[in-house]
Backbone of each chain as ProteinMPNN parsed JSONL, in Angstrom:
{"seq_chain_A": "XXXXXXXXXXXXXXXXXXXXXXXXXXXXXXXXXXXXXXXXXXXXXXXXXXXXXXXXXXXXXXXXXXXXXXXXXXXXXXXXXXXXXXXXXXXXXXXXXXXXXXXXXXXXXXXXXXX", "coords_chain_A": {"N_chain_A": [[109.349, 29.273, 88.522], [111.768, 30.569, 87.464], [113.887, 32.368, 85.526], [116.622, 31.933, 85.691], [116.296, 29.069, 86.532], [115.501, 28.325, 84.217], [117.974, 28.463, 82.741], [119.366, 26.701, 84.24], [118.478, 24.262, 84.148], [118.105, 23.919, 81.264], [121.284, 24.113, 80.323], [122.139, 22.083, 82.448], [120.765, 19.812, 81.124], [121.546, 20.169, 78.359], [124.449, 19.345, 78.305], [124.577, 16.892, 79.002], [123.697, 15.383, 76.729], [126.088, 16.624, 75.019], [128.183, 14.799, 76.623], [127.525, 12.415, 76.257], [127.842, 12.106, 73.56], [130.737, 12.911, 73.25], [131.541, 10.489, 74.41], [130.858, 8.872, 72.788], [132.31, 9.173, 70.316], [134.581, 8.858, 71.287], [134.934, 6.135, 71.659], [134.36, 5.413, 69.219], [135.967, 7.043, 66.91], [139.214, 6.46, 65.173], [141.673, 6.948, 65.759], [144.511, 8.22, 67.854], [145.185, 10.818, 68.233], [143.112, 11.792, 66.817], [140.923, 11.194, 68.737], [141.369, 13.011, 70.703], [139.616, 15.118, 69.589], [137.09, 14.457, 70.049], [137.101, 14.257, 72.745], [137.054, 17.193, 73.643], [135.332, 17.384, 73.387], [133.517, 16.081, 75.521], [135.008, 17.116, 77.427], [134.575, 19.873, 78.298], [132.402, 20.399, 76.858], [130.864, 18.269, 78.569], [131.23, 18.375, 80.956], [132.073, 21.252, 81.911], [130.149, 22.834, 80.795], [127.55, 21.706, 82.212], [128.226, 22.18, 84.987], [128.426, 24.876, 85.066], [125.481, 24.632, 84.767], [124.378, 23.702, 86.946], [125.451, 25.751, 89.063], [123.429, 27.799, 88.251], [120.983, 26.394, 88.877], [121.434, 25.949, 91.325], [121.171, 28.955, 92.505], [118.563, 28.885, 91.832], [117.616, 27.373, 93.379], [115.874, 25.91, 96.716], [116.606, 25.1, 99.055], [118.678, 25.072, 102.412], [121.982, 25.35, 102.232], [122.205, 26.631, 99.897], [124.061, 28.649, 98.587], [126.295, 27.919, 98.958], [126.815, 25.684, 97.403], [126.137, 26.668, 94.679], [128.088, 28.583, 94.517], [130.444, 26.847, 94.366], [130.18, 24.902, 92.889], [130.439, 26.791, 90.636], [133.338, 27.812, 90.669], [134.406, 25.419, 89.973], [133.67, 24.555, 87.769], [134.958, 26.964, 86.307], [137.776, 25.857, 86.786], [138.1, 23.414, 85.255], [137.653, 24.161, 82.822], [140.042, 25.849, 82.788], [141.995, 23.644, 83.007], [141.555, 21.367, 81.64], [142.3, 21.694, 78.643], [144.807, 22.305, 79.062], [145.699, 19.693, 79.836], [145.031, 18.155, 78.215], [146.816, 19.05, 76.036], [149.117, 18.367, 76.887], [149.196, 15.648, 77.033], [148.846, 14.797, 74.161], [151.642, 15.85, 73.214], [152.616, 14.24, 74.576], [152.597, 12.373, 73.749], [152.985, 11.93, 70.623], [156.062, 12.961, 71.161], [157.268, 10.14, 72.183], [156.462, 8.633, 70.723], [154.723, 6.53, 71.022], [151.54, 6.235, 69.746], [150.831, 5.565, 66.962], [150.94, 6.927, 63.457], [150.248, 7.318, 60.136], [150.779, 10.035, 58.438], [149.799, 11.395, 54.983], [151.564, 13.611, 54.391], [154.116, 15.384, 55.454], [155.24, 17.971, 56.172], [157.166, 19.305, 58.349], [159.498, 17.085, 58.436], [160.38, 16.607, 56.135], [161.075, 19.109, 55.545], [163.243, 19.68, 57.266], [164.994, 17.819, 57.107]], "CA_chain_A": [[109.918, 29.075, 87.175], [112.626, 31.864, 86.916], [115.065, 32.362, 84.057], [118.029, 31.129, 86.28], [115.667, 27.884, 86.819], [115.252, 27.661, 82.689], [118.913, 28.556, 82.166], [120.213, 25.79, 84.306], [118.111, 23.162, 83.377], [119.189, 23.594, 79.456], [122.708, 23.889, 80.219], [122.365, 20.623, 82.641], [120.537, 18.802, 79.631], [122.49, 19.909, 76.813], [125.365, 19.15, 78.655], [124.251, 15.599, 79.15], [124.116, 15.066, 75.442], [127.433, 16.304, 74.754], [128.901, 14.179, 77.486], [126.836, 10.933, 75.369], [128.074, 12.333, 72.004], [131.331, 12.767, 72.929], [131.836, 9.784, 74.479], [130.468, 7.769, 71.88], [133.149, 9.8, 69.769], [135.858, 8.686, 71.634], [134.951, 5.02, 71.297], [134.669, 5.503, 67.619], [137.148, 7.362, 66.295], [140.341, 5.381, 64.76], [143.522, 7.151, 65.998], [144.771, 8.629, 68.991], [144.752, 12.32, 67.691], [141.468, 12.259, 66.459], [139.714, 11.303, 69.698], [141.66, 14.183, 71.472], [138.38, 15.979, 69.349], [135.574, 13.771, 70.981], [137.154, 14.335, 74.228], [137.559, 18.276, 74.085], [133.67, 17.799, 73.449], [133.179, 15.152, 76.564], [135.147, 17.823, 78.667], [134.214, 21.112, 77.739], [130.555, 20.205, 76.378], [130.156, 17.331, 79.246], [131.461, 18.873, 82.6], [131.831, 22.977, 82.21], [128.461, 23.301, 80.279], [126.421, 21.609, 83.687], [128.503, 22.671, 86.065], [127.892, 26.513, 85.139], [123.799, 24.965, 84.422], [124.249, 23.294, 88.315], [125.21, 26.565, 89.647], [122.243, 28.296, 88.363], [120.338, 26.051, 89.26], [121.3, 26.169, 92.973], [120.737, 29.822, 92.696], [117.159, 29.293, 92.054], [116.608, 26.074, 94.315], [115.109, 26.199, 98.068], [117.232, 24.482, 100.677], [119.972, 25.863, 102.896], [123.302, 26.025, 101.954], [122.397, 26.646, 98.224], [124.721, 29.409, 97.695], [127.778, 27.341, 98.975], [126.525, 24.959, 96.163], [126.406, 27.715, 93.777], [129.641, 28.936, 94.1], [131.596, 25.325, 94.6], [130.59, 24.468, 91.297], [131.502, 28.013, 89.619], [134.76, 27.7, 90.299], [134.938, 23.94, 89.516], [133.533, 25.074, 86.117], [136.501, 27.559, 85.999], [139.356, 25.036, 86.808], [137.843, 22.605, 84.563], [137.717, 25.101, 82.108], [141.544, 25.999, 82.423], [142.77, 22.415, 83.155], [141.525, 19.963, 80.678], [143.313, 21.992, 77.646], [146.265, 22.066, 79.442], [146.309, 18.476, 80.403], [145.014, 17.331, 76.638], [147.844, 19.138, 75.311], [150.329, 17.687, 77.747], [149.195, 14.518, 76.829], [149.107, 15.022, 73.015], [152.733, 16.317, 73.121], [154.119, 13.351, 75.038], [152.581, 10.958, 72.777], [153.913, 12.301, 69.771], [157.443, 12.576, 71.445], [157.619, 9.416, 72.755], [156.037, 8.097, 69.444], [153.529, 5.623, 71.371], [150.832, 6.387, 69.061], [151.662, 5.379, 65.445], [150.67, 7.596, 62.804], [151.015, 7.411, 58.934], [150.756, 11.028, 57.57], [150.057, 11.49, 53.768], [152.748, 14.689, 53.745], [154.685, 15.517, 56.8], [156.065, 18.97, 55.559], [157.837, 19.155, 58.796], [160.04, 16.216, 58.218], [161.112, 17.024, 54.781], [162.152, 20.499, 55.685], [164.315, 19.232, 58.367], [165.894, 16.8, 56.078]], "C_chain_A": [[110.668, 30.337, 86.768], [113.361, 31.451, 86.093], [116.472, 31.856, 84.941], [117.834, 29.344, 85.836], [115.74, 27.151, 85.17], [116.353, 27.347, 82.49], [119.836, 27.705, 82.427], [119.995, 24.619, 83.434], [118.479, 23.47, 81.679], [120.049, 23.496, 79.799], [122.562, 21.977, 80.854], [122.073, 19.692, 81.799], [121.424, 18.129, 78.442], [124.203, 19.63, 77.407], [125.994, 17.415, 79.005], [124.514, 14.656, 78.125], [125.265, 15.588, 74.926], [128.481, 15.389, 75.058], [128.691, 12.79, 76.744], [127.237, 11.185, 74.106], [129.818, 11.965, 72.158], [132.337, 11.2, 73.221], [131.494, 8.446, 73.317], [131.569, 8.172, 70.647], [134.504, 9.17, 69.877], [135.894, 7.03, 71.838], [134.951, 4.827, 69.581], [135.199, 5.993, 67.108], [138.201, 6.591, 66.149], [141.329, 5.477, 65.562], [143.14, 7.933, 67.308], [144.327, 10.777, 69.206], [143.278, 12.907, 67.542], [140.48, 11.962, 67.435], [140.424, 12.281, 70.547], [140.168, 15.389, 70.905], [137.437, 15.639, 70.11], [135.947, 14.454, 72.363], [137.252, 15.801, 75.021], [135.965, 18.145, 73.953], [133.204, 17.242, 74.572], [133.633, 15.673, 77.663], [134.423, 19.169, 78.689], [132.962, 21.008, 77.723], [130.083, 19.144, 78.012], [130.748, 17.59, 80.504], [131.34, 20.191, 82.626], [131.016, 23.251, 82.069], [127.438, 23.195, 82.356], [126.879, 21.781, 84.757], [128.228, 24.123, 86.275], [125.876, 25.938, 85.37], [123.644, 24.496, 86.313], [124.328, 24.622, 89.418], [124.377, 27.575, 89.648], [121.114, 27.775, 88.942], [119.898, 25.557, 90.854], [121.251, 27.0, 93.119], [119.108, 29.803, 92.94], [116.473, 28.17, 93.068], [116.405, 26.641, 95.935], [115.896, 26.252, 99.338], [118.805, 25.144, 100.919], [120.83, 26.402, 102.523], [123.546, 26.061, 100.112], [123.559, 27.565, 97.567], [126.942, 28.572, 97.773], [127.834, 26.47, 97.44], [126.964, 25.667, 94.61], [127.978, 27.8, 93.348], [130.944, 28.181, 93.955], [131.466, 25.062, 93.449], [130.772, 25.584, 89.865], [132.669, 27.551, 89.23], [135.347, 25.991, 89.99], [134.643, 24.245, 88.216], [134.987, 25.737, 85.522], [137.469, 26.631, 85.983], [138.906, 24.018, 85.791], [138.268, 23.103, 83.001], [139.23, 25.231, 81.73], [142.466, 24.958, 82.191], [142.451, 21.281, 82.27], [142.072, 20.577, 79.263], [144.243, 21.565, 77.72], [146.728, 20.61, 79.297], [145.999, 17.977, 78.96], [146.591, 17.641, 75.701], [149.267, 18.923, 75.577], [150.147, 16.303, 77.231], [149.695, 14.439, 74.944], [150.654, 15.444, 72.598], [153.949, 15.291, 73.809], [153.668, 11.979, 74.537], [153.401, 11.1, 71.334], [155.366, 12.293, 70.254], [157.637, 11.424, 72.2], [157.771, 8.529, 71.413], [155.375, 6.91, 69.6], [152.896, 5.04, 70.746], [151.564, 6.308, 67.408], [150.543, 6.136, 64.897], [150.921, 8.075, 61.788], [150.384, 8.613, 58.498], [150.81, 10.947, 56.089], [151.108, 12.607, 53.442], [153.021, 15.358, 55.135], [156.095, 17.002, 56.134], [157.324, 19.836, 56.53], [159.429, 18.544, 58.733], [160.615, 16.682, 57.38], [161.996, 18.372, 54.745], [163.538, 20.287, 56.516], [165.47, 18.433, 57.881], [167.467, 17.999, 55.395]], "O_chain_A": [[110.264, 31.065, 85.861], [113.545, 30.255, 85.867], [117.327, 31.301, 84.251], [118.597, 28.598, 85.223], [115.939, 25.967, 84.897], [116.502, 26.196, 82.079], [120.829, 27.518, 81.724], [120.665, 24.107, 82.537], [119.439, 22.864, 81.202], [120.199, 22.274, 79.81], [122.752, 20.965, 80.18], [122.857, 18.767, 81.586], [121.781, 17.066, 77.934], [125.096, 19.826, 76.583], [127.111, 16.925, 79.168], [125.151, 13.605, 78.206], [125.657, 14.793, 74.072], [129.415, 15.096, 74.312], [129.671, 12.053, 76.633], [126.912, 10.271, 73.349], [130.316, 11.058, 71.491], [133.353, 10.836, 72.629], [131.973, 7.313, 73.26], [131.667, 7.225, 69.866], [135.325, 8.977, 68.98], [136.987, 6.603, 72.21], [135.65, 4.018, 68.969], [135.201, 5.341, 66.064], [138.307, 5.812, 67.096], [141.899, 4.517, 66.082], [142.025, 8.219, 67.744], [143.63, 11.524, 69.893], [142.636, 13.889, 67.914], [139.314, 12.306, 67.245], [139.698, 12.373, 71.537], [139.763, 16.29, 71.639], [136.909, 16.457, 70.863], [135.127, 15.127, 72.988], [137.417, 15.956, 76.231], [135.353, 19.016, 74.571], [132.216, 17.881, 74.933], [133.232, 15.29, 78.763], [133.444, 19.169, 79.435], [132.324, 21.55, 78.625], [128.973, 19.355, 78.501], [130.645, 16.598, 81.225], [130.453, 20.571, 83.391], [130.529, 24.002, 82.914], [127.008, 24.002, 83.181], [126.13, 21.598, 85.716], [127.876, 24.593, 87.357], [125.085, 26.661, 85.976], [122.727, 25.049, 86.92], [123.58, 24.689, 90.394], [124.301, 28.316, 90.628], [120.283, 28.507, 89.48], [118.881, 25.111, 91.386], [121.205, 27.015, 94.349], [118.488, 30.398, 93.82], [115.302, 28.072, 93.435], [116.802, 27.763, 96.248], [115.896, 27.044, 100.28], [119.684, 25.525, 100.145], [120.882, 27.621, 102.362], [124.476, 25.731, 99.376], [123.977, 27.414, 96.419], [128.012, 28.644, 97.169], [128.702, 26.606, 96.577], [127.782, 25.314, 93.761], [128.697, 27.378, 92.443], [132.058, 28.572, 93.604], [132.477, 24.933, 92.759], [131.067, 25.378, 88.688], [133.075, 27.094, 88.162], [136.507, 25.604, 89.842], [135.604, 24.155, 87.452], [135.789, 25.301, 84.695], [138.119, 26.624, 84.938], [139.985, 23.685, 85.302], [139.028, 22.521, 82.228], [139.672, 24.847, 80.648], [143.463, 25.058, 81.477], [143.176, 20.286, 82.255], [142.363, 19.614, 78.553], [144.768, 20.727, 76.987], [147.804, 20.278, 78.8], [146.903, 17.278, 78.502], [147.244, 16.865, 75.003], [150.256, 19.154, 74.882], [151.222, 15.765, 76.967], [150.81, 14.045, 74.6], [150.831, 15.314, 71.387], [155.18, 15.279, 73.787], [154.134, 10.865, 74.775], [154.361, 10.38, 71.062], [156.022, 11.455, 69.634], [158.364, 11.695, 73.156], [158.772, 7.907, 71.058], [155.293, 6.148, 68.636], [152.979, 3.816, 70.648], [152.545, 6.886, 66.94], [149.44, 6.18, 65.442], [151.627, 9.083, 61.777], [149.249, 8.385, 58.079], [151.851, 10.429, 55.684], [151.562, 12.614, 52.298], [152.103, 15.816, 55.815], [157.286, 16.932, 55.83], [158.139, 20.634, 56.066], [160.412, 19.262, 58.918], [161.591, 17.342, 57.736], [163.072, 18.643, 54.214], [164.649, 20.757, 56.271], [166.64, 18.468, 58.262], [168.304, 17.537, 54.619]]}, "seq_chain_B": "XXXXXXXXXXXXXXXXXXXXXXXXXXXXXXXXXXXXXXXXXXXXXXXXXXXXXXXXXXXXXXXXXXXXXXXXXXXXXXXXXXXXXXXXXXXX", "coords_chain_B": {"N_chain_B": [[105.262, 23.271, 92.629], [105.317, 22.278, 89.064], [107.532, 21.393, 87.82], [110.524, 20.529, 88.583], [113.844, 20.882, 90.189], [114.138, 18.362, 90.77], [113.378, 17.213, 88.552], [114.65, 17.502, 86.551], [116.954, 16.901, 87.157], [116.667, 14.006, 86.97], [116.058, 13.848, 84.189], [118.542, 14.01, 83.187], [120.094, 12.151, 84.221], [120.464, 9.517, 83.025], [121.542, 9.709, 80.65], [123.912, 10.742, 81.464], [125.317, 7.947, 82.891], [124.916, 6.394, 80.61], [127.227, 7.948, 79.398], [129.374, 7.068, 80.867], [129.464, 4.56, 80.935], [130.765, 4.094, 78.119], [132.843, 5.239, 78.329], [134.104, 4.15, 80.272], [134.731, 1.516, 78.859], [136.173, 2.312, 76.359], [138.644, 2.87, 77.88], [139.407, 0.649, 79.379], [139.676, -0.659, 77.238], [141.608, 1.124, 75.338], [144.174, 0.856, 72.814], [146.744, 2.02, 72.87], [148.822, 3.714, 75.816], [148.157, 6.325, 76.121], [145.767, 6.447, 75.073], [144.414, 5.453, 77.354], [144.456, 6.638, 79.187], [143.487, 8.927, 78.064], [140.903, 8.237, 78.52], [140.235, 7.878, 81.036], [140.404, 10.398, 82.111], [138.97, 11.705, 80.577], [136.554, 11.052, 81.981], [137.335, 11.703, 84.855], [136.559, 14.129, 84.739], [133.936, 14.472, 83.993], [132.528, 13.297, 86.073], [133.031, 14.824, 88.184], [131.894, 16.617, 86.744], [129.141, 15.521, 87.494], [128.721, 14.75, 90.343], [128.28, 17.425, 91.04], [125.791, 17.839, 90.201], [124.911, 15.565, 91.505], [124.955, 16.823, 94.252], [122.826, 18.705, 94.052], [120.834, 17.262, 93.85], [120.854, 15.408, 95.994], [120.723, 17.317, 97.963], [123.001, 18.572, 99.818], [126.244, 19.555, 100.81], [128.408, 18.067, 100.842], [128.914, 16.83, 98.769], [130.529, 18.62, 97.149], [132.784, 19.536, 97.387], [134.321, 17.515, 97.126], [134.3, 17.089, 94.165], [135.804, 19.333, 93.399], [138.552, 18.342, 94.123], [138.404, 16.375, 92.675], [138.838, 17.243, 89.974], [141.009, 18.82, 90.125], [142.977, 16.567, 90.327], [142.628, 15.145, 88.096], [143.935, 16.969, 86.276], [146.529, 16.416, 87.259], [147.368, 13.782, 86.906], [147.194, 13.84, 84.294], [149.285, 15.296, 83.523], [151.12, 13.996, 85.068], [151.258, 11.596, 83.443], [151.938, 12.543, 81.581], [154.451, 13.6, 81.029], [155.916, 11.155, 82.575], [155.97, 9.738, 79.715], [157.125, 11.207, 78.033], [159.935, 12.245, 78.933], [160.457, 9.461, 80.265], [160.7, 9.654, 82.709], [159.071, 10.841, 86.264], [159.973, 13.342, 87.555], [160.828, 16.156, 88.707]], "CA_chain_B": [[106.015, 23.633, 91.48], [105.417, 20.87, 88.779], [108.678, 21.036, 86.521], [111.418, 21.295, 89.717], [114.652, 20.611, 90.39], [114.173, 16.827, 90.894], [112.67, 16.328, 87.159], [115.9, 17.975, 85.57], [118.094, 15.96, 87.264], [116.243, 13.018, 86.281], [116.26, 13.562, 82.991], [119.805, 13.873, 82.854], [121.112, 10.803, 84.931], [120.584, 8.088, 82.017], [122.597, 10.185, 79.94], [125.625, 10.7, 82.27], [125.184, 6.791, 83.333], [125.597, 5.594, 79.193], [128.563, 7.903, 78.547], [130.082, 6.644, 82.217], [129.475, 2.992, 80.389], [131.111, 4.153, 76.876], [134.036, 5.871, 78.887], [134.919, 2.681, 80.786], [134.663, 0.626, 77.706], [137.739, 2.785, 75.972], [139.62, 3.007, 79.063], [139.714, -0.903, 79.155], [140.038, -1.408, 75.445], [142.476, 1.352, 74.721], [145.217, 0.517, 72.35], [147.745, 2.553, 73.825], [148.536, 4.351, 76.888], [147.436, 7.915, 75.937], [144.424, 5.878, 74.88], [143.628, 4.631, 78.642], [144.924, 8.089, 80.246], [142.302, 10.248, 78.033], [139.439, 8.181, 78.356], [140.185, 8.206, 82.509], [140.682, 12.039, 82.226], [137.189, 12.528, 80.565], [135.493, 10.294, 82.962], [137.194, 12.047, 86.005], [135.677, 15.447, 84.585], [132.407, 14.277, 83.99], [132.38, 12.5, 87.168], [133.078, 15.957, 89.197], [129.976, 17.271, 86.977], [128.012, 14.28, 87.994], [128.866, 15.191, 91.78], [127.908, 18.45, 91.307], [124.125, 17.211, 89.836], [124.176, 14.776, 92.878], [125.025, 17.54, 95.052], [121.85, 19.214, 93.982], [119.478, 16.015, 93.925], [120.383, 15.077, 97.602], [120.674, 18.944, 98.511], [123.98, 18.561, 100.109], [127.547, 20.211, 100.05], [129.582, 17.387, 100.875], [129.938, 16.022, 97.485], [131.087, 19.374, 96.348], [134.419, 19.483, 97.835], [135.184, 16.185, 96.189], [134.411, 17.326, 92.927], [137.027, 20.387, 92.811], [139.434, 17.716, 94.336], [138.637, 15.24, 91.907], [139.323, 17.528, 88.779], [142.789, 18.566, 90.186], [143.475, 14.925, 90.388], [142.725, 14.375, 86.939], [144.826, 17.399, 85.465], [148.103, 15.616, 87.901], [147.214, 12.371, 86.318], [147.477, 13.862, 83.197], [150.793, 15.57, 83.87], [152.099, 12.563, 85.172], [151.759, 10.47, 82.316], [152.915, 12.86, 80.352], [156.439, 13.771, 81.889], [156.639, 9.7, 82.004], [156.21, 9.421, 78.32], [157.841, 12.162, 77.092], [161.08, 11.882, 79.475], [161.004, 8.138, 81.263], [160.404, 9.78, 84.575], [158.316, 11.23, 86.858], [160.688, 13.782, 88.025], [160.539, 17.62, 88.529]], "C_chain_B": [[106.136, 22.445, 90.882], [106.354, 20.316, 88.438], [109.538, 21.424, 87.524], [112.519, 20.641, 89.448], [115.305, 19.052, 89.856], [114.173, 16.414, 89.531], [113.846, 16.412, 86.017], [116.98, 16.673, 86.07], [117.902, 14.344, 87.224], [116.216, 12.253, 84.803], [117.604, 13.543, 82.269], [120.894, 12.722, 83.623], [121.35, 9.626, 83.907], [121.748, 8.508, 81.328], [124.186, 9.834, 80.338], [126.141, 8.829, 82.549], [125.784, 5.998, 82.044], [126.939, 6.291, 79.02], [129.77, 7.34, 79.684], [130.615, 5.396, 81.258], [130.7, 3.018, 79.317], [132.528, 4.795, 77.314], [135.216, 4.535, 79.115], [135.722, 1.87, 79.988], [135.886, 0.852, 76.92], [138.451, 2.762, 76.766], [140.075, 1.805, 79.298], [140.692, -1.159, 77.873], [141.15, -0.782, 74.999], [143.876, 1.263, 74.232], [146.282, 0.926, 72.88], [147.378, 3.608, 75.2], [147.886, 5.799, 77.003], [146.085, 7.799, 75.814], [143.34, 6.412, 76.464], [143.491, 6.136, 79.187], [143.718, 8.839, 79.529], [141.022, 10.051, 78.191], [139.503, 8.175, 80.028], [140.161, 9.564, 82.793], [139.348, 12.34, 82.418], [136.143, 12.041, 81.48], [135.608, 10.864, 84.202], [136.266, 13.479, 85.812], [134.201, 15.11, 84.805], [131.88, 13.545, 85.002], [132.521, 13.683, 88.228], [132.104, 16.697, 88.871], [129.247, 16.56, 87.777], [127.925, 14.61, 89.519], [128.22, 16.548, 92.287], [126.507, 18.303, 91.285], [123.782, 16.303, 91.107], [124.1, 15.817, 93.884], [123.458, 18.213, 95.408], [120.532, 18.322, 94.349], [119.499, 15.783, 95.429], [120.466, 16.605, 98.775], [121.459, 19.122, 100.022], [124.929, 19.274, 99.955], [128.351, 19.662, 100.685], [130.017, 17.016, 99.392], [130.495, 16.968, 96.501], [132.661, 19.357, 96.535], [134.9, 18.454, 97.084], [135.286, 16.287, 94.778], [135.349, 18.379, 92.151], [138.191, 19.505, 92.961], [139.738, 16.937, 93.215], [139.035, 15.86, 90.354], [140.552, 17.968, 89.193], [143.53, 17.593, 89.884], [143.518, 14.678, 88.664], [143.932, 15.131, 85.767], [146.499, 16.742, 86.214], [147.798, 14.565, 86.716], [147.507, 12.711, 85.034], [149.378, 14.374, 83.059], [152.027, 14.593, 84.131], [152.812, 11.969, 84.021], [152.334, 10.978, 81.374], [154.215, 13.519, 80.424], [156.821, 12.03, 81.708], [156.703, 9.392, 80.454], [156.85, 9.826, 77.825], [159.735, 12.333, 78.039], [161.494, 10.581, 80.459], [160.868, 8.138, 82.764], [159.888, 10.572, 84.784], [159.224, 12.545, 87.517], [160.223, 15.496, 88.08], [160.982, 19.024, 87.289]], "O_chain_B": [[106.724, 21.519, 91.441], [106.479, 19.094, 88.515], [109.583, 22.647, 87.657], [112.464, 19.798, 88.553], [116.223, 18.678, 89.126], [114.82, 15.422, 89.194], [113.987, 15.733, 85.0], [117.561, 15.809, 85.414], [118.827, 13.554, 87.415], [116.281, 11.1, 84.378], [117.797, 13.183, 81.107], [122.115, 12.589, 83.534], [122.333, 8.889, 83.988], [122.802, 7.872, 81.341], [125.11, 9.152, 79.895], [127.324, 8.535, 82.375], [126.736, 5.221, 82.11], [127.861, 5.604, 78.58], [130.944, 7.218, 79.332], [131.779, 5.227, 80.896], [131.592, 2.179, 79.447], [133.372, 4.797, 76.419], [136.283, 4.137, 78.646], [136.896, 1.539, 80.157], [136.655, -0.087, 76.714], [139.515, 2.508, 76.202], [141.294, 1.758, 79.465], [141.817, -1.602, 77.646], [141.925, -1.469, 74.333], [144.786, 1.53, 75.017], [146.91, 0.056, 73.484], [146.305, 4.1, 75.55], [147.204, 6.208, 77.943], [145.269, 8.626, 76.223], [142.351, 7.114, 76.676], [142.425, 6.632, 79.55], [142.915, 9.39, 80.282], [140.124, 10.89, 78.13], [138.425, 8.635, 80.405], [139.827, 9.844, 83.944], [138.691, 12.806, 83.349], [135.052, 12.579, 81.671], [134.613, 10.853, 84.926], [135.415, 13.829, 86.63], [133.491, 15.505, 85.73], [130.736, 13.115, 84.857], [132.013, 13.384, 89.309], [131.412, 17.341, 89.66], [128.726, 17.052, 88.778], [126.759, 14.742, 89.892], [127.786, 16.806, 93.41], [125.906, 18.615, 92.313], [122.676, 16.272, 91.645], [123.047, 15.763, 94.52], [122.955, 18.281, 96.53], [119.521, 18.658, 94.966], [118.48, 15.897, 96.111], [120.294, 16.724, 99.988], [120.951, 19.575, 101.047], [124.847, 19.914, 98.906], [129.189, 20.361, 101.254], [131.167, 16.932, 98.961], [130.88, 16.632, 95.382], [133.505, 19.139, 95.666], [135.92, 18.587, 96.409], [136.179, 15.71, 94.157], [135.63, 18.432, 90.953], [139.03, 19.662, 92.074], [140.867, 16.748, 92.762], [139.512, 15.067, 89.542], [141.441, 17.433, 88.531], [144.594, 17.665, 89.269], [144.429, 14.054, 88.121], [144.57, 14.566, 84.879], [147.5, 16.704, 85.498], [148.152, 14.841, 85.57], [148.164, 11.849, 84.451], [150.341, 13.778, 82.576], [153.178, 14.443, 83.722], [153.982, 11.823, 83.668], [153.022, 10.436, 80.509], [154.805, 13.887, 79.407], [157.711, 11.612, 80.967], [157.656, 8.711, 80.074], [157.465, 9.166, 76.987], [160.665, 12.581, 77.273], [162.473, 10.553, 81.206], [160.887, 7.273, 83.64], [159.833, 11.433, 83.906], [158.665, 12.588, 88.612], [159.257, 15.898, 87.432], [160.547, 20.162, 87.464]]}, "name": "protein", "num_of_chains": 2, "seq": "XXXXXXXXXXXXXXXXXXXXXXXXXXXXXXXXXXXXXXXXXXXXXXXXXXXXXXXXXXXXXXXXXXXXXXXXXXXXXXXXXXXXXXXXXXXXXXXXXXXXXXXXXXXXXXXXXXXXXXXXXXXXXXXXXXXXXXXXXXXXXXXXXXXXXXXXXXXXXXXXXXXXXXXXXXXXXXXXXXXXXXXXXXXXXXXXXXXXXXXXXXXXXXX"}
C-alpha cells in the first residue's frame, strides 16, 4: 500500500466520475457551445486525470513490463492533454464560421460594431 | 495484499461503461454535425483511457500502443471536420 498505489487509485476513480458527469453533461445541455463545457470535463477530467492515476499505478504494480506501461500512458496523458483543446477549438471555430449551429444571442456587441 | 490493483479497476469499469452508453446516445442523436464529431471525440479519449485501465487489468502492453494511436486519430478527426466546415474541403 504505497502512496503511488493511493495516488493512482484516486486519480483512476475520480476520473471515472468526471468521465460519468461529463458525459451526462453533454447529453443534457441545449446548444452546441455549451456542451463544448461538459466535454472539456469528459476529456480533461475523463482521460488525462486516469491516465496520469494508470501510470502510477503501474509504477507500484508487480508484473513485468510495468514500466513500459508507466511511461506509454504518461505521454498519452501529455498528448491528450495538448490535443483535445486544440481540436475543441478547431471544432468550435468551424461551427461558428460555417454557421451550422444556430444561435440566438441576447447582445452580439460584435455585430453592431461592425455595422 | 487485500485492496490491489484488480479492486480499483473494478470499481471503475461501470463508470467508464455508463458514460461509453451516454456518449453513444449523443453521437447518434446529435442535432448537428459538430454535435456527432464532439461526442465521437470524447468517446475516442476516454476510450484510449479505458485501454490504458485494461492495459493494467490484463497486465499487458499491447493495448498501449493503440491508445496513443487512437488519441492522434481523434485530434485528425477533429481537424478534418473542421477544415470541411469551415472551408468545403479537406484540403491542405
Amino acid at each position: 500500500m504505497s502512496v503511488a498505489f493511493l495516488l493512482g487509485a484516486f486519480l483512476v476513480v475520480l476520473g471515472g466520475i468526471c468521465d460519468l458527469f461529463g458525459a451526462i453533461g453533454l447529453l443534457k445541455f441545449p446548444n452546441f457551445y455549451v456542451r463544448l463545457h461538459a466535454a472539456t470535463v469528459g476529456t480533461i477530467g475523463g482521460a488525462v486525470v486516469p491516465l496520469f492515476g494508470v501510470s502510477m499505478l503501474a509504477l507500484g504494480a508487480g508484473f513485468p513490463h510495468r514500466y513500459a506501461v508507466a511511461g506509454a500512458s504518461f505521454i498519452t496523458g501529455v498528448i491528450v492533454l495538448l490535443v483535445a483543446p486544440a481540436g475543441a477549438t478547431a471544432l468550435a471555430y468551424a461551427a461558428h464560421r460555417s454557421g451550422v449551429v444556430e444561435w440566438k444571442p441576447k447582445v452580439d456587441h460584435l455585430r453592431e460594431a461592425r455595422k | 495484499m487485500q485492496f490491489g490493483i484488480l479492486t480499483v479497476v473494478e470499481i471503475a469499469f461501470p463508470l467508464y461503461l455508463a458514460a461509453f452508453v451516454i456518449y453513444a446516445l449523443r453521437a447518434v442523436r446529435g442535432p448537428t454535425v459538430p454535435d456527432m464529431i464532439l461526442a465521437v471525440d470524447c468517446m475516442s479519449f476516454d476510450i484510449a483511457a479505458f485501454m490504458a485501465i485494461l492495459a493494467l487489468y490484463f497486465r499487458s502492453t499491447y493495448l498501449i500502443g493503440g491508445a496513443v494511436t487512437l488519441a492522434l486519430w481523434a485530434y485528425l478527426l477533429d481537424l478534418y471536420v473542421a477544415n470541411h466546415l469551415a472551408r468545403g474541403e479537406v484540403g491542405a
